[in-house]
C-alpha positions as CSV (number, residue, x, y, z in Angstrom):
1,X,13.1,-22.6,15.1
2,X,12.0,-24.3,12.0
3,X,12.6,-22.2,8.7
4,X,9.7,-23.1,7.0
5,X,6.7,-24.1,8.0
6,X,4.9,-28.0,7.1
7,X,2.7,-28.5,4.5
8,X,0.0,-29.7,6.9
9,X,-0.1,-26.6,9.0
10,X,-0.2,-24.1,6.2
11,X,-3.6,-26.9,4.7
12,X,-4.8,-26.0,8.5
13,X,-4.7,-22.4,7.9
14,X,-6.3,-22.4,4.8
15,X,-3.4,-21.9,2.5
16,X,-3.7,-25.2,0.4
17,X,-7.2,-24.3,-0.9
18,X,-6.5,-24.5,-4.9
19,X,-6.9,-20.9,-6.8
20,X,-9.7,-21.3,-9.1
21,X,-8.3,-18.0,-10.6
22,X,-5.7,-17.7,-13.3
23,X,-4.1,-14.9,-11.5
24,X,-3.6,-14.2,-8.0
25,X,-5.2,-11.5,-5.6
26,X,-1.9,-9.5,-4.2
27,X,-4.3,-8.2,-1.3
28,X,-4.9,-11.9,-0.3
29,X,-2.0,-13.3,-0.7
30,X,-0.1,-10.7,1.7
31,X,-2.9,-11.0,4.4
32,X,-2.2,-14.7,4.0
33,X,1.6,-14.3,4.7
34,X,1.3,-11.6,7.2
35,X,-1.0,-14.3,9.2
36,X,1.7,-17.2,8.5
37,X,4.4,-15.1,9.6
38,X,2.5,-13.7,12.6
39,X,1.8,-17.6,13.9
40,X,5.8,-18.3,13.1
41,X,6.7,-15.7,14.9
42,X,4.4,-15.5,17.9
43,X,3.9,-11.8,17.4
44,X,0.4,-9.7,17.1
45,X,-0.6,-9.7,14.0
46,X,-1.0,-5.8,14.1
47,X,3.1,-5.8,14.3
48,X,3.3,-7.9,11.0
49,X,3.1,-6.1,8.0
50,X,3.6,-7.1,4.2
51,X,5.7,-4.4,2.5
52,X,6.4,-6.2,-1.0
53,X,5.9,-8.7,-3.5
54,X,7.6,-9.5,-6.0
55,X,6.7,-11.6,-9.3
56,X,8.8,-14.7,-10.3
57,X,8.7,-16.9,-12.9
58,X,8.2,-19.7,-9.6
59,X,5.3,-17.8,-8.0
60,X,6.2,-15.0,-5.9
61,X,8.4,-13.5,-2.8
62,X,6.3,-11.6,0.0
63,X,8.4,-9.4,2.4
64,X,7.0,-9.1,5.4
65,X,8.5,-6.8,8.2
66,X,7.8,-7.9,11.8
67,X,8.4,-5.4,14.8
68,X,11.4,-6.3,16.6
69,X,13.1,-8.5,13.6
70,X,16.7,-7.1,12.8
71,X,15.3,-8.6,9.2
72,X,12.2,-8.9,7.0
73,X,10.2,-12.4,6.9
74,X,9.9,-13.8,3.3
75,X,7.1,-15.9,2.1
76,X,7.3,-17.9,-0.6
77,X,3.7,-18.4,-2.8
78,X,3.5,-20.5,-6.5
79,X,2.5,-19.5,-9.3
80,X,-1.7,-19.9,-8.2
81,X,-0.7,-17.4,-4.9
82,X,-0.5,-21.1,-2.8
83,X,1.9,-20.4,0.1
84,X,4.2,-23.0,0.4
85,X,6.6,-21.3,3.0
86,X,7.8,-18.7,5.0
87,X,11.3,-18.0,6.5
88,X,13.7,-15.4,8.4
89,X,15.8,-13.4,5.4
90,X,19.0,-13.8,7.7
91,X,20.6,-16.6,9.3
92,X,20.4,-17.5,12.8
């Protein structure tokens, strides 16, 4: 399975739209990684759910659990709440 997904699928799902916004709708941005990791993963998006985010100077970190993972998800947004990735927190 590929850790991350390509630029041109996340464009597809609507994830490369440029934030007019200085700063970025939390509420969004975890619907938008609980969709990314749902199409990943394969599962309902009703058994996807975002249960952090944390600030970084680099954007932000969204932890997303996802029923049946031994781990969380993580997505990866920049500093304008673009995702740019998402990927299993364990090896594997």
């Amino acid at each position: 399975m590929n850790r991350f997904f390509s630029i041109s699928i996340l464009c597809v799902l609507g994830a490369c739209a440029p934030d007019s916004q200085s700063s970025v709708d939390i509420t969004d941005l975890q619907a938008s990684c609980e969709a990314l990791v749902s199409a990943q993963t394969g599962v309902n998006a009703r058994d996807v759910a975002a249960i952090s985010t944390k600030s970084l100077p680099t954007g932000s970190v969204t932890t997303v659990s996802v029923a049946g993972a031994a781990a969380p998800w993580l997505c990866e947004a920049g500093p304008t709440g673009v995702v740019f990735g998402v990927e299993y927190s364990e090896e594997g």
